[in-house]
C-alpha distance (Angstrom), angle and dihedral (degrees) to the residues before:
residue distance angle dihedral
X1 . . .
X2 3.50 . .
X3 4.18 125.3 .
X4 3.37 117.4 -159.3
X5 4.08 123.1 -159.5
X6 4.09 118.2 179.2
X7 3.64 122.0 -149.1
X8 3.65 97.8 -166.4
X9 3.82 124.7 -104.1
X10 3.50 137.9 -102.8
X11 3.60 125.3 -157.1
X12 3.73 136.3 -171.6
X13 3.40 123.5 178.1
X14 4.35 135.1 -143.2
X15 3.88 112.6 -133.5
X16 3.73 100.2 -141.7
X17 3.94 109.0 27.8
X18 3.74 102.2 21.9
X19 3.59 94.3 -107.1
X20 3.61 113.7 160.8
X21 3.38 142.4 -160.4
X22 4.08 136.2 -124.7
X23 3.68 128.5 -14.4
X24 3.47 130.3 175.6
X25 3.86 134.0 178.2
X26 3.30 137.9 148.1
X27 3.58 146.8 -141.9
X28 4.28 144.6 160.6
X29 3.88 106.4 -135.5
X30 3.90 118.1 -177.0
X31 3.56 117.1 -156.9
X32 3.97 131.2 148.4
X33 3.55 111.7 -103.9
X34 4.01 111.3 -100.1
X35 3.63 133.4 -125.4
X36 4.14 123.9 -81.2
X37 3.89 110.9 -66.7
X38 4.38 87.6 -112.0
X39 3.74 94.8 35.9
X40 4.10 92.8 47.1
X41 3.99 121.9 116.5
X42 3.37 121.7 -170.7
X43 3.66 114.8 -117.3
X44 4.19 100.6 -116.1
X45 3.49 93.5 163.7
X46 3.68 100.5 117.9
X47 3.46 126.3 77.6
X48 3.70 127.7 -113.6
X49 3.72 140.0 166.4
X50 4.47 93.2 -119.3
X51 3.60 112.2 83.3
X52 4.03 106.4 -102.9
X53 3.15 117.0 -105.9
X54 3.92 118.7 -141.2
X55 3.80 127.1 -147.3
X56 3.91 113.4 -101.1
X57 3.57 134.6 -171.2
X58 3.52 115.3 -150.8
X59 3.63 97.4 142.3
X60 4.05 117.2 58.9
X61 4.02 111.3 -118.4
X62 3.39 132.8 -172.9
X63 3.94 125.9 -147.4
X64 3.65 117.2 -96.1
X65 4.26 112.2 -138.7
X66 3.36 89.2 -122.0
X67 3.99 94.3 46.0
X68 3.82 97.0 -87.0
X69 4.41 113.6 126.9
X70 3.77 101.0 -148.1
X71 3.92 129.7 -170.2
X72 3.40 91.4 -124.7
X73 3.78 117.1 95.3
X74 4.10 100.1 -163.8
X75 3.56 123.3 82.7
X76 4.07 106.5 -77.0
X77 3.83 124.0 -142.3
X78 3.76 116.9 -137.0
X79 4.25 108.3 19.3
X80 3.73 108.5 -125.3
X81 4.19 111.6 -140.1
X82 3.47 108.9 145.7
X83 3.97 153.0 170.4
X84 3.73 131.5 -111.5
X85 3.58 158.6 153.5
X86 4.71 138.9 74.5
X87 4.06 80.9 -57.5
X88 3.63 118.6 66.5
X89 4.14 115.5 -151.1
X90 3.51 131.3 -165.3
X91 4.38 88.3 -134.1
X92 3.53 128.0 21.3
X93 3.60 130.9 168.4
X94 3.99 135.4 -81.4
X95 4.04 105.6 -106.1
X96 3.07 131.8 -115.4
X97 3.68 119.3 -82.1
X98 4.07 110.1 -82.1
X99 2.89 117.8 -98.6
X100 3.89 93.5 56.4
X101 4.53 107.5 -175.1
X102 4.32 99.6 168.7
X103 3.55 80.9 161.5
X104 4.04 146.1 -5.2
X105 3.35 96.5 -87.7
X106 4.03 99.1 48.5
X107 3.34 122.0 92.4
X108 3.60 112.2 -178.5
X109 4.25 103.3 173.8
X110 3.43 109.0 151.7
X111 3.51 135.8 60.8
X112 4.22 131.6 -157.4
X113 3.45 119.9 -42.8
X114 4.09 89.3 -161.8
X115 4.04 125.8 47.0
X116 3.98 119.1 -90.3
X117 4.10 85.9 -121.0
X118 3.94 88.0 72.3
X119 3.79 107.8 81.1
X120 3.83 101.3 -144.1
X121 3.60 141.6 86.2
X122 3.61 135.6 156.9
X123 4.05 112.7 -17.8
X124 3.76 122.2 -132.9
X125 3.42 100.6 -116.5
X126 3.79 99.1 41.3
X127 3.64 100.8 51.5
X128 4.02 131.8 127.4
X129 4.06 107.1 -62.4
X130 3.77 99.2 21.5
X131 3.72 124.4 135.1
X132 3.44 133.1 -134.5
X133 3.62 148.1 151.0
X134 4.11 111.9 9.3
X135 3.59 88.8 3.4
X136 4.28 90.0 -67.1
X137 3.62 112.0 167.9
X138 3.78 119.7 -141.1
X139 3.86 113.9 -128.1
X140 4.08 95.4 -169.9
X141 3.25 146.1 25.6
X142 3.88 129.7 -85.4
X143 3.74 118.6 -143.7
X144 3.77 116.5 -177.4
X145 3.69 114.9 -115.3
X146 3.83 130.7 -178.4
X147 3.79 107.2 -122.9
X148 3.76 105.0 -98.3
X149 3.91 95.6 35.6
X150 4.06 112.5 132.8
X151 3.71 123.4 -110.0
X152 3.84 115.5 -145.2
X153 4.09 117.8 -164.3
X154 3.89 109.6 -104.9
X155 4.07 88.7 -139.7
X156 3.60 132.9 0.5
X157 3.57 125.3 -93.4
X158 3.57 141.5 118.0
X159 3.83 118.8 -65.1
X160 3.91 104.9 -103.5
X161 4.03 98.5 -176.6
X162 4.00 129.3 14.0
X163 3.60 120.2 170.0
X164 4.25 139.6 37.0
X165 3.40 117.6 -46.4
X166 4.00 110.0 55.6
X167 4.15 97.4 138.4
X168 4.26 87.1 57.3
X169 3.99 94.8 35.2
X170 4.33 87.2 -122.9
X171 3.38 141.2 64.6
X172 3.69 116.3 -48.6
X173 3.58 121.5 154.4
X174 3.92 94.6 -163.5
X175 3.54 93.2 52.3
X176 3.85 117.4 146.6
X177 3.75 92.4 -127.8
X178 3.80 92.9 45.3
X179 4.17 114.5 -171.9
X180 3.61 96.7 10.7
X181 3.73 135.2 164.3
X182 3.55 132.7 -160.4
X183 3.78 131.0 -168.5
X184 3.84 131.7 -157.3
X185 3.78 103.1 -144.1
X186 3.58 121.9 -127.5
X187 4.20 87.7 -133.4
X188 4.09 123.6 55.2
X189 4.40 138.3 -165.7
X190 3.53 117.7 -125.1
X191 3.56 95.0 -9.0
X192 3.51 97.5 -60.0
X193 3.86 122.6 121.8
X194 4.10 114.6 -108.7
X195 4.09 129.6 -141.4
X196 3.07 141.1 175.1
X197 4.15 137.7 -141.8
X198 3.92 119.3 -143.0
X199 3.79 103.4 179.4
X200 3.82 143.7 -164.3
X201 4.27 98.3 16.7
X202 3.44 120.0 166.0
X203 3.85 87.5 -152.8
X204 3.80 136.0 34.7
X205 3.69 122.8 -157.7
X206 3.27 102.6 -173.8
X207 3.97 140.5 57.2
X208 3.89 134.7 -140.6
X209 3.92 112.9 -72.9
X210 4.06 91.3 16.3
X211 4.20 105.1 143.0
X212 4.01 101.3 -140.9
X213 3.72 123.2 177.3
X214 4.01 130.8 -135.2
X215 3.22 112.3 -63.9
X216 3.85 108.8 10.0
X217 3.58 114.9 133.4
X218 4.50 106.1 -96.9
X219 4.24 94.6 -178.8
X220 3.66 150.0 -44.8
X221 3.66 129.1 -68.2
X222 4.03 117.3 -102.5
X223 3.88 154.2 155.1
X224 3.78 94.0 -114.0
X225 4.26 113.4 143.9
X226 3.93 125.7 15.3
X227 3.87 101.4 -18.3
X228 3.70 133.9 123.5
X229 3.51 95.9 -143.3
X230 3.89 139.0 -27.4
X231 3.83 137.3 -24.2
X232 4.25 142.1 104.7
X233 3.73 105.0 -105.0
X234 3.99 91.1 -145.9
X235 4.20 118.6 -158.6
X236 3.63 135.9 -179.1
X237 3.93 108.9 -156.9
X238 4.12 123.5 -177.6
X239 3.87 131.3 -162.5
X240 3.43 91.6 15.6
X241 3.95 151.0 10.5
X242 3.99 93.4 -111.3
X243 4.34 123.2 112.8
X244 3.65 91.9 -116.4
X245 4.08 94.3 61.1
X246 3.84 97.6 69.7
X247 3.82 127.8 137.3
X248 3.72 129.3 -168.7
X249 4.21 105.7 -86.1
X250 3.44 90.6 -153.7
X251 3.98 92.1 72.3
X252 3.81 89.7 50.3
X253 3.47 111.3 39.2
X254 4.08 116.2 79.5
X255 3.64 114.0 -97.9
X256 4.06 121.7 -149.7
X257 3.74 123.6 -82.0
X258 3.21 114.4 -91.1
X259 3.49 97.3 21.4
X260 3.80 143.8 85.8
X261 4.09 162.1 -136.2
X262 4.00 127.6 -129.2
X263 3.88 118.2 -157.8
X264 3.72 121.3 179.4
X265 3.35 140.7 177.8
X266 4.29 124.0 -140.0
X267 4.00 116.2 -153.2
X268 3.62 128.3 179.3
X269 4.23 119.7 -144.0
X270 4.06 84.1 -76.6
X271 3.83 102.9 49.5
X272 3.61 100.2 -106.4
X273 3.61 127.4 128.1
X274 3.58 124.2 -92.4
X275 3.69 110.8 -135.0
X276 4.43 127.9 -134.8
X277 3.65 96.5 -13.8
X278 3.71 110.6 154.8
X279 3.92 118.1 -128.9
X280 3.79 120.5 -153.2
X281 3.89 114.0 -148.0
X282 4.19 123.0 -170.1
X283 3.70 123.9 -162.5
X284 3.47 99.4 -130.8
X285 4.07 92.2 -159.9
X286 4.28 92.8 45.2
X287 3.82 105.2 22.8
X288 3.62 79.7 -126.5
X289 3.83 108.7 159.8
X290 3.73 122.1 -146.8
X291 4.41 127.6 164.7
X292 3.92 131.5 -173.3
X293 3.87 130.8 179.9
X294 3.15 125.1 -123.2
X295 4.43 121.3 -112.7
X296 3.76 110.8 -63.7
X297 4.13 111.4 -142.6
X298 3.79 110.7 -83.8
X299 4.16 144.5 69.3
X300 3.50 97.1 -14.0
X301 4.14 132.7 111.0
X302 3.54 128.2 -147.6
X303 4.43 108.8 -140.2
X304 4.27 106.8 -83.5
X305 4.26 77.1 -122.2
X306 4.03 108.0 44.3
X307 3.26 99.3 30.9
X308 3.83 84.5 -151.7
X309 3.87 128.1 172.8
X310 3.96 94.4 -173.3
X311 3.69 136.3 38.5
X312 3.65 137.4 -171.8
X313 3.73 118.6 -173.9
X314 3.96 136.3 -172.0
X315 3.63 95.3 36.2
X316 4.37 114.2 159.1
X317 3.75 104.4 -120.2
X318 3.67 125.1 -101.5
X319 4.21 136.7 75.0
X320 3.23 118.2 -21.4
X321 4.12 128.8 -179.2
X322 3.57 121.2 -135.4
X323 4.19 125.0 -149.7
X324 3.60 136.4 174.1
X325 3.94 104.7 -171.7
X326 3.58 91.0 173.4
X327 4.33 93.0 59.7
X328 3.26 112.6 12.4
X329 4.49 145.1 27.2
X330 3.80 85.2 -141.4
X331 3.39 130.6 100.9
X332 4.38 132.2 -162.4
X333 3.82 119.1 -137.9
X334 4.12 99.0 -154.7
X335 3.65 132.7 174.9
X336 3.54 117.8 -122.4
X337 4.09 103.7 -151.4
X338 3.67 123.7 -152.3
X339 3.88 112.4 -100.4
X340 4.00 94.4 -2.6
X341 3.84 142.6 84.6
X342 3.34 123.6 -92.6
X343 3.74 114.8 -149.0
X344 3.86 142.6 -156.4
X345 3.77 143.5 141.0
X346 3.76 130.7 -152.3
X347 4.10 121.4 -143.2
X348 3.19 123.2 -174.6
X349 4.01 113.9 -126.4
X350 3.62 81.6 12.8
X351 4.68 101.2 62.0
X352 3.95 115.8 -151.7
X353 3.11 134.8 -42.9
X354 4.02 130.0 -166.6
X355 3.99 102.9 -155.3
X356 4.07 124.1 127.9
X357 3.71 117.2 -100.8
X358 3.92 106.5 -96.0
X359 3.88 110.5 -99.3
X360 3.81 122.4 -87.5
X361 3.79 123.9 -109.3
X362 4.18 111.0 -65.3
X363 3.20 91.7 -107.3
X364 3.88 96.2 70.3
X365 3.68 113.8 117.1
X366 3.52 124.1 -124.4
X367 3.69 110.9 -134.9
X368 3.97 112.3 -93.5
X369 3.77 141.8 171.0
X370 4.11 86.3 -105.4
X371 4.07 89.3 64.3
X372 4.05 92.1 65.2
X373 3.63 103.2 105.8
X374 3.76 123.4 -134.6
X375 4.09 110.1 -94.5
């Protein structure tokens, strides 16, 4: 059983990424402990009309001490097994070991950039695709830090950027993203190099060509840049280090066993996207409520696979029910499966539907050891 008790939410916003402030909710989830990361099985017992999708492991992983698989071989400094998602708990699960590849199109590289002891991760309103002021599109997440909380590196790499001025490429003390780092990871997708953005520190750790590894502490937790009060502004960028080449963290970083991701895509009669409409999901095993909008117009890429233009991460698996009051009467019952994406897409004159994408061309490349880049 799972009692829920909300504390209210506070939410501050960043004028040109999105970034946000401070949230904080709370809630008391129950849930038997799950299996060791490398030992784990997702539970694909239930039946569904999407093909399942079974765990592979194309890319060699190594168990985390706190139940974290990183890509890193060498011993790691602080393990990296953390919380997430709209709903903040007081537990949540180890994750799965990193890499995480349910399926060929996944590509789950990174792991936490904050410790699984800090009940927060990305905040509804301030997620990947949301617009704010001046129509500003966010192109990350923002998880709400205390000032003085440690950053860890989601993958290791060698540090790319490390000071104020990120948005110009030099030194600019007024600089939106204000003390930010950013790392060139050791491991790429397709054969195009990976980053990621840690944003709005109040202390850097690290200096420009430094090699760190997964999970070793990069800087302290800040205000820095255009924010109205505290949080890492968290990106994953591909191809190259550049605002425009973002993609939606929450499709590459780890989720927590036992628990999953939706993506979903929103079409109007002519197969276009529709823009910041808010989706309403239920929990139909909790009653827990959760929403997300779907992409605003601006820098931000939908997966080559899903084709998505909204993503919820961290959800607990089980049934979940679907509504769009704002477009349709209808409703989706989906199943949410542990470690895996849950898909659907939304038409309108045409309802829901819950089917996979169709797979890519043939000659799309699973992800492999050979794609990691040298440093």
């Amino acid at each position: 059983m799972i009692s829920v008790r909300w504390y209210g939410i506070i939410i501050l916003v960043w004028f040109l990424s999105g970034c946000y402030a401070l949230h904080n909710n709370n809630q008391n989830i129950q849930i038997p402990s799950p299996s060791p990361a490398l030992s784990y099985t997702p539970n694909l017992t239930q039946s569904t009309s999407a093909p399942e999708k079974q765990p592979s492991r194309s890319l060699s992983s190594t168990l985390h001490p706190l139940g974290t698989g990183t890509l890193a071989l060498s011993t790691l400094e602080p393990p990296l097994s953390e919380p997430i998602t709209v709903t903040v708990s007081s537990w949540r699960p180890p994750l799965y070991p990193t890499p995480w590849i349910p399926s060929p199109y996944d590509h789950f590289l990174f792991s936490r950039p904050i410790l699984a002891n800090i009940p927060s991760w990305a905040l509804a309103d301030y997620r990947y695709g949301g617009v704010f002021w001046k129509n500003v599109v966010h192109t990350g997440i923002d998880i709400p830090l205390p000032v003085g909380s440690k950053v860890y590196a989601a993958g290791s790499g060698r540090i790319n950027w490390s000071g104020f001025g990120l948005m110009s490429g030099s030194y600019n003390p007024d600089d939106p993203y204000g003390l930010a780092i950013v790392i060139r990871h050791d491991f790429g997708y397709q054969g195009q190099t990976l980053y990621t953005v840690y944003g709005h520190l109040s202390q850097s750790y690290v200096t420009i060509g430094q090699h760190v590894e997964v999970g070793e502490v990069i800087g302290i937790s800040g205000a820095t840049g255009k924010v109205t009060g505290p949080h890492l502004h968290f990106e994953v960028r591909i191809g190259d280090n550049s605002f425009g080449r973002s993609r939606n963290p929450e499709l590459w970083i780890v989720p927590p066993q036992g628990w999953g991701i939706l993506a979903g895509r929103l079409n109007d009669s002519k197969g276009n996207l529709i823009e910041r409409k808010k989706v309403l999901i239920r929990s139909l095993d909790s009653a827990q409520k959760y929403y997300v909008h779907s992409y605003g117009s601006g820098p931000v890429n939908s997966d080559p696979y899903y084709r998505e233009n909204l993503v919820i991460g961290d959800l607990p698996s089980g049934w979940y029910r679907i509504f769009i009051p704002d477009l349709t009467s209808q409703h989706l019952d989906i199943q949410i499966r542990p470690g895996q994406v849950s898909y659907f897409t939304f038409s309108l004159g045409q309802g829901f539907s819950d089917q996979s994408p169709p797979p890519l061309l043939d000659d799309f490349k699973t992800p492999e050891a050979s794609s990691i880049p040298t440093p």
